[in-house]
N, C-alpha and C positions, 0 to 999 in steps of 0.2 A: 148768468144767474147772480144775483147780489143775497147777502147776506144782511139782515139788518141787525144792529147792535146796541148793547146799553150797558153802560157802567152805572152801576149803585152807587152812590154818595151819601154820604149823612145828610150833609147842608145839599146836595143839587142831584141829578140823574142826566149822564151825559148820553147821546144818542147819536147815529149817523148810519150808512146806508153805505155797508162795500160792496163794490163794483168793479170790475174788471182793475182788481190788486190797488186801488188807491178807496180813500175814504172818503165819502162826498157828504152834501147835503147835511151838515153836521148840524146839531140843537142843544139844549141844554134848558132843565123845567125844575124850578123848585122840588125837593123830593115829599112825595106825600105823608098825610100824615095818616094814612092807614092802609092795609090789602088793599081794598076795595078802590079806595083813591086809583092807589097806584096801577092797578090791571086795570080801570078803566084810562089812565094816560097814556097808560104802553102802549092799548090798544088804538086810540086816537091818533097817537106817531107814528102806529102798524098799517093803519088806514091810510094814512098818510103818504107813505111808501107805497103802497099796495095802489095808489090810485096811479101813479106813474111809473109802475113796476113794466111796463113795455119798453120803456127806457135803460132799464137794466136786465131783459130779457129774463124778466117772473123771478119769484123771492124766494129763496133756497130754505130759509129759516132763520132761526132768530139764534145770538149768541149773545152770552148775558157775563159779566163783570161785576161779581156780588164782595160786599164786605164776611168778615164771619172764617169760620172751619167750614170750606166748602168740599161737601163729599159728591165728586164730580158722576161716580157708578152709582150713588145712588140717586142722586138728583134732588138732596136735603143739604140745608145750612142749620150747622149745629153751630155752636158756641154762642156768643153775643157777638152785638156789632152796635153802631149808633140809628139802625134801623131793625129794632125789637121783631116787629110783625114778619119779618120773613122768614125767620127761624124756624126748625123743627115740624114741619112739615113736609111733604112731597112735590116743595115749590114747579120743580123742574114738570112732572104730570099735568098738575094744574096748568100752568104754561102752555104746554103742546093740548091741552084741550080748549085753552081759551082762543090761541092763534089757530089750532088745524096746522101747524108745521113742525118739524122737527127742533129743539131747543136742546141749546147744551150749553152750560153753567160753570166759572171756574171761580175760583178764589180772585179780588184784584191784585193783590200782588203779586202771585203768581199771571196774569194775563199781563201783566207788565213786565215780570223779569222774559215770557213767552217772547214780547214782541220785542224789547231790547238784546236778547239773548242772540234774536233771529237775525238781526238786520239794523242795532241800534246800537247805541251805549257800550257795550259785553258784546258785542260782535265778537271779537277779536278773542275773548277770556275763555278758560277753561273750568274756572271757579269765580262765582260772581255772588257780592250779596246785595239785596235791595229793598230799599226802605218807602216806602207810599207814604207820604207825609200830606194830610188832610182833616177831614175830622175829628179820623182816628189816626194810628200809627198801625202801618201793619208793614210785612216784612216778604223775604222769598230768599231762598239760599239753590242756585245751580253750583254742582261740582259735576265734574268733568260732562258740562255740558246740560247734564240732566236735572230737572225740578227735583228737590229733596222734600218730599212732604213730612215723612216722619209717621210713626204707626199711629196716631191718632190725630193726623193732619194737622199740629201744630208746627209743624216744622219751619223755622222762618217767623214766625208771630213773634217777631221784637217786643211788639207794642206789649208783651203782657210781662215783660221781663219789670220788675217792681224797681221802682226810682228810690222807694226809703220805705220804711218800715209797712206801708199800709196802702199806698199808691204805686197805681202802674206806670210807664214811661206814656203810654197814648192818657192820661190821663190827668198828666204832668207836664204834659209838654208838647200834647199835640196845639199848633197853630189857635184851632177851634176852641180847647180848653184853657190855654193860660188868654184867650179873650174874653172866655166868660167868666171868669175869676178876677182877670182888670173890672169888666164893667161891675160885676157885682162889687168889689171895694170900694170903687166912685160911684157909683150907685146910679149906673148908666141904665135909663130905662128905653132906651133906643135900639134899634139893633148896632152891634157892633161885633164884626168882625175877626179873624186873625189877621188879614190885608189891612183891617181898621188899624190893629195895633202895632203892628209894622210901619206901616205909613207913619203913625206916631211918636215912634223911637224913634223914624230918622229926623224928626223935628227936632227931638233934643229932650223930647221929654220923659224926665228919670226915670218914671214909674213904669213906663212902658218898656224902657231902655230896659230894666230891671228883669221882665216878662220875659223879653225879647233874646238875654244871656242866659235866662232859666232852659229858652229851648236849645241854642244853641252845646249849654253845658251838660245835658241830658242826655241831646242827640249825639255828640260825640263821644261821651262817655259809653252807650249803648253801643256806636259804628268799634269804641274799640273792644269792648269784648266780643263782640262778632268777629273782630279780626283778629285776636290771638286763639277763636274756635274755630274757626273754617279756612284761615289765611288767604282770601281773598286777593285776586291780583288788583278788583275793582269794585268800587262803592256805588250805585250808582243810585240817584236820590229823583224820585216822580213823586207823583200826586201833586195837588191845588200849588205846592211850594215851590213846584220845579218851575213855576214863571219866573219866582222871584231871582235869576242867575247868581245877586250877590252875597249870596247863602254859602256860595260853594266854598271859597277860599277862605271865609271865617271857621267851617267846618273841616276842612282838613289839615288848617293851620292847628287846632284843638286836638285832632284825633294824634297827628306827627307828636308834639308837645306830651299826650298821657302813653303815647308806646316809645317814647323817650324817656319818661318817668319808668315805665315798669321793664328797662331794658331791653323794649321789643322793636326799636328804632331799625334794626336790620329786616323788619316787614315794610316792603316798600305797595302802599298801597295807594291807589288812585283815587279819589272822590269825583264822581261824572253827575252832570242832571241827565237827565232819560232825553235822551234823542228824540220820541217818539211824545216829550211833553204831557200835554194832559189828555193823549189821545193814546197812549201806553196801552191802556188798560182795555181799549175799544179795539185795537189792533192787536193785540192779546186775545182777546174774547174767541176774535174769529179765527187766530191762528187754532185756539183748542177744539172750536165748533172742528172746523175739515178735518182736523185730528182722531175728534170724536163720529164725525161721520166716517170718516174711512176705516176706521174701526169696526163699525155696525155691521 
């Protein structure tokens, strides 16, 4: 029986089709820009699957990789995220009425530290924190093993931790947002990017360069008070950024350098990109789906 899957994104909605333990037939589709969009795309991909679902011996259900405070018993996303409409509702009902299958719903960053925890990145770790760096900035803290949600499922949400007086860290420093803060200064009416502005510091040019140390100086400054809270043995960094590999060693060169600063040099911690890439969160999804049905 195959599961089919989908991670939520600000900018894209990732998709794929597990099947006997590996991840097949993978897609990726602009994220909609309402409900209705979007339950009529799911369904189009659900169709999609379902027409060659003899190939994967008929579809178990659906496992879903949302932004937000996602409340898994109840099957609603509270908080915000960079996708308004799916909030605050009984998304997860609507769901199983729209498919006819069983659905089950987790936080991304938690479907991400799920599948690194398992068999990725933190394999090995007993205490792990993790950072989804994409539209937004969102977070996941495992200690001895186990997801830490926290009593009102903020647990892990880095991104809301405040950069300076008035601003959050995902709003300062996610990828997504210090692009569209370059473009609006140049007054780019193009689409552009955080790969845009990446691509452009490494040309050389300052303004981007500038951008481009604002995330770094953020992100490490965030990875180190996560690390004198939870003392993590490992960092491990997914969502859209985890392609870009040479992230890594400018961020834990920053992170060694501020618990050097604040005399905390004797925490010896790792910075890893997620094993599992930008399929983390899809292979996550479904580790919670069996979770969630064996449960039932």
């Amino acid at each position: 029986m195959a599961i089919i899957c989908f991670d939520f994104g600000g900018t894209a909605v990732k998709c794929g089709c597990y099947s006997q333990q590996v991840l097949v037939d993978k897609g990726v589709f602009k994220t909609p820009s309402s409900w209705q969009e979007m339950k009529s795309k799911l369904k189009k991909i659900y169709d999609h699957y379902d027409c060659h679902q003899t190939q994967y011996g008929g579809i178990e259900g659906i496992a879903i990789s949302a932004p937000g405070s996602v409340d898994s018993s109840k099957g609603v996303i509270e908080g915000i995220s960079a996708i308004p409409y799916i909030h605050h509702f009984p998304i997860v009902t609507e769901l199983k009425d729209w498919f006819s299958k069983p659905v089950a719903i987790e936080n991304d960053a938690n479907c991400a530290a799920l599948a690194e925890m398992s068999a990725g990145s933190a394999k090995d770790a007993q205490t792990a924190a993790f950072f989804i760096i994409g539209s937004g900035i969102g977070g996941a803290i495992c200690i001895n093993r186990k997801l830490v949600k926290g009593s009102h499922l903020f647990g892990g949400e880095f991104g809301y931790f405040l950069a300076n007086k008035t601003r959050t860290v995902s709003e300062t420093a996610s990828p997504v947002a210090l692009a569209r803060a370059y473009a609006t200064e140049k007054k780019i009416e193009t689409a552009f990017s955080g790969k845009d502005l990446f691509r452009l510091a490494d040309t050389g040019n300052y303004d981007a360069q500038v951008k481009v140390d604002q995330f770094y100086e953020t992100i490490s400054r965030t990875m180190h008070t996560v690390s004198l809270v939870i003392d993590p043995e490992v960092i491990v960094i997914g969502g859209g950024i985890s392609s870009r590999k040479e992230i890594l060693k400018p961020l834990e060169k920053r992170l060694n350098e501020l618990l050097k600063i604040s005399k905390a040099q004797g925490l010896d911690v790792s910075v890893k990109l997620a094993e599992f890439g930008q399929d983390a969160n899809l292979i996550g999804a479904v580790a919670h789906f069996k979770e969630t049905m064996s449960q039932s």
